[in-house]
C-alpha positions in Angstrom: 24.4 -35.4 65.2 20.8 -33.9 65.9 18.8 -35.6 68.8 15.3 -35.6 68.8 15.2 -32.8 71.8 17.8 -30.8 70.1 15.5 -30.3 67.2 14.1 -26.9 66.5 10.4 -28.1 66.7 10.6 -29.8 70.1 12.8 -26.7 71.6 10.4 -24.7 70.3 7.8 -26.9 72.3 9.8 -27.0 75.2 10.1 -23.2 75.2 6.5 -22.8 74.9 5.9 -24.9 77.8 7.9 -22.7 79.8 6.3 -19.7 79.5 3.6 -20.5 81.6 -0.3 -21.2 80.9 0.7 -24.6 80.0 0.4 -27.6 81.9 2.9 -29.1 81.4 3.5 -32.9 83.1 6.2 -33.8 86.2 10.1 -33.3 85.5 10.8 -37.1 86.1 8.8 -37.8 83.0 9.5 -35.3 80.8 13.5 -35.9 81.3 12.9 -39.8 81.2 11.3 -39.9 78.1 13.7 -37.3 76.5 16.6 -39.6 77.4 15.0 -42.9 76.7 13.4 -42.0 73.2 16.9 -39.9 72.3 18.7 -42.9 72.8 16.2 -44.9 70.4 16.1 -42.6 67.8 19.3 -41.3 67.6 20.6 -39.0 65.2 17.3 -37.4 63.1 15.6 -34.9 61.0 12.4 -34.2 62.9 9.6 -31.9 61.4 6.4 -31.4 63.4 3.2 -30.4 61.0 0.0 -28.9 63.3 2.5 -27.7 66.4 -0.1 -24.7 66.3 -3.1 -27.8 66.7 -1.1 -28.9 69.9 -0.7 -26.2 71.3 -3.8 -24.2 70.9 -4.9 -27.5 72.3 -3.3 -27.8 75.2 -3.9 -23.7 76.2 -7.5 -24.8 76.3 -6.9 -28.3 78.4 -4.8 -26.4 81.0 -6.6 -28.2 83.7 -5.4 -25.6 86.2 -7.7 -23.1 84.5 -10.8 -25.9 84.0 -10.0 -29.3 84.8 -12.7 -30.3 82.8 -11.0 -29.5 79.9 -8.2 -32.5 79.1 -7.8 -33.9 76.0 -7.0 -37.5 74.9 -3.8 -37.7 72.6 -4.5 -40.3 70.1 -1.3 -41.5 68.4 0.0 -44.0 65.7 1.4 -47.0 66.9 3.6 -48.1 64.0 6.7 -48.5 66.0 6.9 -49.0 69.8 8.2 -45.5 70.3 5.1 -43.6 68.5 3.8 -43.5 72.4 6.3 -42.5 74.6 7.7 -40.1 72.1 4.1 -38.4 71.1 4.2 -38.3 75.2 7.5 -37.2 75.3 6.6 -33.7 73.3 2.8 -34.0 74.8 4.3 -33.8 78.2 6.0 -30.2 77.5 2.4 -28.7 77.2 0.1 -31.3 78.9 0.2 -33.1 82.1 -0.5 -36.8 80.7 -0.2 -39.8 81.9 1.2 -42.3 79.6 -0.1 -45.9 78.9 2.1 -49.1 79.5 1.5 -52.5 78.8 0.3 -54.1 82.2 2.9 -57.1 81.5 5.3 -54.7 81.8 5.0 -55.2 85.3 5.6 -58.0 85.1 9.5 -58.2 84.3 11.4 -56.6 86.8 13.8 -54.7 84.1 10.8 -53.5 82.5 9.4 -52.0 85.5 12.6 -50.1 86.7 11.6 -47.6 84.6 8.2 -46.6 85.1 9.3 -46.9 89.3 11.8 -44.4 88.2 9.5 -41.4 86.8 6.8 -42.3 89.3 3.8 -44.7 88.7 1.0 -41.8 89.1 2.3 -41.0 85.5 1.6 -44.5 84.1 -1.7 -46.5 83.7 -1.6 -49.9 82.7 -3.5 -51.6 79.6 -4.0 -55.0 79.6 -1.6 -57.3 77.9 -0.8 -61.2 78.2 2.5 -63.1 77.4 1.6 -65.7 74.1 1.7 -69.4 75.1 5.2 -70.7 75.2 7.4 -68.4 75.8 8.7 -68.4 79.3 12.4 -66.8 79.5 11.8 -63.1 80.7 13.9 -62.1 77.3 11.7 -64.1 75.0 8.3 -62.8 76.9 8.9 -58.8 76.8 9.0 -59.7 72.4 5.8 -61.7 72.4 2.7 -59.9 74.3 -0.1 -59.8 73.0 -3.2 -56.8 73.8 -5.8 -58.2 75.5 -9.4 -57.7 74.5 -11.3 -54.3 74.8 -13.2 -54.7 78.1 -14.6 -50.6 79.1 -14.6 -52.0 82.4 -11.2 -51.8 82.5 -10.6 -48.6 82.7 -13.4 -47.4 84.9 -11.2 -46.4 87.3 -9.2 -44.1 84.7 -12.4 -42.2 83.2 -13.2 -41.2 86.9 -10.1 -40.2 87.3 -9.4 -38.5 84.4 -13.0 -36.5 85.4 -11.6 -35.6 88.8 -7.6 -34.8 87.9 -8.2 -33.5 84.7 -4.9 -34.3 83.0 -4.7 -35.9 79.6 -4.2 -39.6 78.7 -1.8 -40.6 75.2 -3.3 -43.3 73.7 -2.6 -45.8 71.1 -5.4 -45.3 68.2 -5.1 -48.6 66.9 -3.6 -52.0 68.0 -0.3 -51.9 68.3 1.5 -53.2 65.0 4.3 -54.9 67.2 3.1 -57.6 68.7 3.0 -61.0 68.6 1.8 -62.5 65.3 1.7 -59.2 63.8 2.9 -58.9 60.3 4.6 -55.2 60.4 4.5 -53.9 56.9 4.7 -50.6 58.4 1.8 -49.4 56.9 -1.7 -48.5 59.4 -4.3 -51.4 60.2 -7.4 -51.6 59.1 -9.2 -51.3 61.8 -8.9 -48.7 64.5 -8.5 -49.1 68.0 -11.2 -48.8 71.1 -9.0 -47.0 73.6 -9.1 -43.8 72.1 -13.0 -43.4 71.2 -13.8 -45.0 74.7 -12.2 -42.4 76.8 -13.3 -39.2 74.3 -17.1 -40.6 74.5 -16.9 -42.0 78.2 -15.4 -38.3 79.8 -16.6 -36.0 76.6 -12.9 -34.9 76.1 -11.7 -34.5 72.8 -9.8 -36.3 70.5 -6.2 -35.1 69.1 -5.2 -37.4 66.4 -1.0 -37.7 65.9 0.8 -39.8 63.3 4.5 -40.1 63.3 6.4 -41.6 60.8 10.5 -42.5 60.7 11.9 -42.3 57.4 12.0 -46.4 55.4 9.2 -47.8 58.1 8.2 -50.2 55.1 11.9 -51.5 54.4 12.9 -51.6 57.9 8.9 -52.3 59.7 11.0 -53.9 62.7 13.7 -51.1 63.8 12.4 -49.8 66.3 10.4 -52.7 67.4 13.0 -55.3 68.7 14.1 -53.5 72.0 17.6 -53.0 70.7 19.8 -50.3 69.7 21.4 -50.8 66.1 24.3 -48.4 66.4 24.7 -47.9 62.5 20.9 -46.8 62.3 21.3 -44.8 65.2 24.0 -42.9 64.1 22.3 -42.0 60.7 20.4 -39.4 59.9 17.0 -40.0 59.5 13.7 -37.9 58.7 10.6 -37.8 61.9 7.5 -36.5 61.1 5.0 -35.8 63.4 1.5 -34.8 62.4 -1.0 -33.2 64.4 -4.9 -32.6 63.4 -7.0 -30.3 65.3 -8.7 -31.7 67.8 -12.4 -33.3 67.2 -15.1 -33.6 70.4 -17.6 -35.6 70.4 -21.0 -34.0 70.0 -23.4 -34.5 73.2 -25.7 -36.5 71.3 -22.5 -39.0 70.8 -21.3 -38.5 74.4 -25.0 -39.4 75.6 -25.6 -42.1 73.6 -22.6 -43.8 74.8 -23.1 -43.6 78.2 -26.3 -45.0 78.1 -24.5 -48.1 76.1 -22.2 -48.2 79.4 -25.1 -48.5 81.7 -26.4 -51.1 80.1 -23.2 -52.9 79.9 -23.0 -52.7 83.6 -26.4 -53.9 84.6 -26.4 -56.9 82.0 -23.8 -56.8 79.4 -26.0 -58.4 76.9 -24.5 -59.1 73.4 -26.7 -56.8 72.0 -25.2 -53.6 74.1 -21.6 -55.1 73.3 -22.4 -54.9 69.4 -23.9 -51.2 70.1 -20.7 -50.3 71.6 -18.4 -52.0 69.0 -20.7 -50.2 66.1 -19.8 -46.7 68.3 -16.5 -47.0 69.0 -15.5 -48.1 65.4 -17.6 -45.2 63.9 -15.6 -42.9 65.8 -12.1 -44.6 65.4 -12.5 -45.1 62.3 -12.7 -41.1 61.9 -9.4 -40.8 64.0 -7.4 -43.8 61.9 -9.1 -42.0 58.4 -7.0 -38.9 59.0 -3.7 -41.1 59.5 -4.4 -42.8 56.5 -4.7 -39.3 55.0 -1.4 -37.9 55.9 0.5 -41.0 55.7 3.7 -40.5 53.3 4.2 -43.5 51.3 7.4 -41.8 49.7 8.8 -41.2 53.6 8.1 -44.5 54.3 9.4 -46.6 51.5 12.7 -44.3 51.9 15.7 -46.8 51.0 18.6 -45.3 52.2 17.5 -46.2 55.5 19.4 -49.3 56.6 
């Protein structure tokens, strides 16, 4: 049995990152999401494509060298563990912090976790609970993103400008979440996140799609918050694909920050449909490539059970 961080390509990572000239993120998170996401994935087969795009990446966005020089990680978010496990080998090279859904807070053994790597390595995006379910076990299986607002993550972008570590990000709605038909295939639309950030700070962009061998057979493993102890145990290919990073041009970058200001002093329909138009031009870019590199043959695998 092969865990995910006994794999060649993450030691590989993981031996990079201690080398030095790296910045790699805080012990508690690295060793939390190794032993969460091993736990998840159990016994696999993982290949990481572009390793060299990460990390001549991440040598650039060593923040102790120019903090101005972070990066945001824009994943996949097939599954619920494309995140914290594109964090997980992120956080080897990069300090990041790592996205969680703000209702996550909001049950007590969902929040245990996050308390236990530290909560200066989280930031919280905003989710709500769907109408009608109440039970703490029912809620944590039906929340639902909440509408892109910039203004909600002010407070990250200065940060972000100030720290200079590096955010993972979802680059498209998540395709586990209430009323979501998971076909495991991409959306068609890509997320705001991602864009936002890269234009708002002028940090660029590097794009990562995972896949887990039969995805389209089996859309919800991974997705119910359980552990299937048959699927666990057998094998399974990962792939993990990582682009070269793209920045934004300072035209771009400019542009968009004049769409901010006008947001702030009136937030007039007109500036919200300027910023939609951007950040969909953009994302669109980003979710283009996954589409690109998606394997149809890895993911209608049948064995898979």
């Amino acid at each position: 049995m092969t865990l995910f961080s006994h794999s060649p390509d993450f030691k590989r990572i993981k031996q990079e990152g201690s080398t030095g000239g790296y910045d790699s993120s805080p012990w508690l998170l690295r060793e939390g999401l190794k032993l969460t996401q091993n736990g998840l994935l159990g016994n696999v087969a993982l290949e990481i494509v572009g390793l060299d795009n990460l990390l001549s990446t991440a040598k650039k966005s060593a923040h102790h060298l120019d903090p101005e020089k972070n990066v945001i990680v824009g994943t996949s978010h097939l599954t619920d563990v494309d995140v914290p496990v594109t964090a997980m080998v992120a956080s080897q090279v990069l300090d990041v912090k790592v996205p969680v859904a703000s209702t996550n807070f909001e049950l007590a053994h969902q929040e245990i976790p996050y308390r236990m790597v530290g909560l200066d390595t989280v930031y919280k995006v905003p989710y709500s609970f769907a109408d009608g379910f109440e039970e703490a076990e029912d809620r944590a299986d039906h929340k639902v993103a909440g509408h892109f607002d910039s203004s909600d993550y002010e407070e990250l972008v200065e940060r972000m400008k100030e720290q200079g570590f590096s955010i993972v990000a979802a680059a498209h709605n998540p395709m586990t979440t209430h009323n979501i038909s998971n076909d495991g295939k991409l959306p068609e639309k890509p997320g705001k996140l991602v864009p936002h950030l890269a234009l708002a700070t002028g940090r660029p962009i590097l794009p990562v799609l995972m896949q887990v061998e039969g995805q389209q057979n089996n859309p919800t493993q991974l997705n119910d918050n359980a552990i299937h102890p048959s699927w666990t145990f057998r094998k399974k290919d990962v792939r993990m694909t990582f682009e070269e990073s793209m920045t934004p041009t300072n035209d771009e970058i400019g542009n968009y920050n004049e769409i901010l200001q006008d947001l702030r002093s009136d937030n007039s329909e007109a500036a919200q449909q300027e910023q939609r138009k951007v950040l969909r031009r953009l994302g669109g870019v980003v979710l283009e490539w996954m589409r690109d590199n998606y394997d149809e043959k890895l993911a209608k695998a049948k064995h898979v059970v």
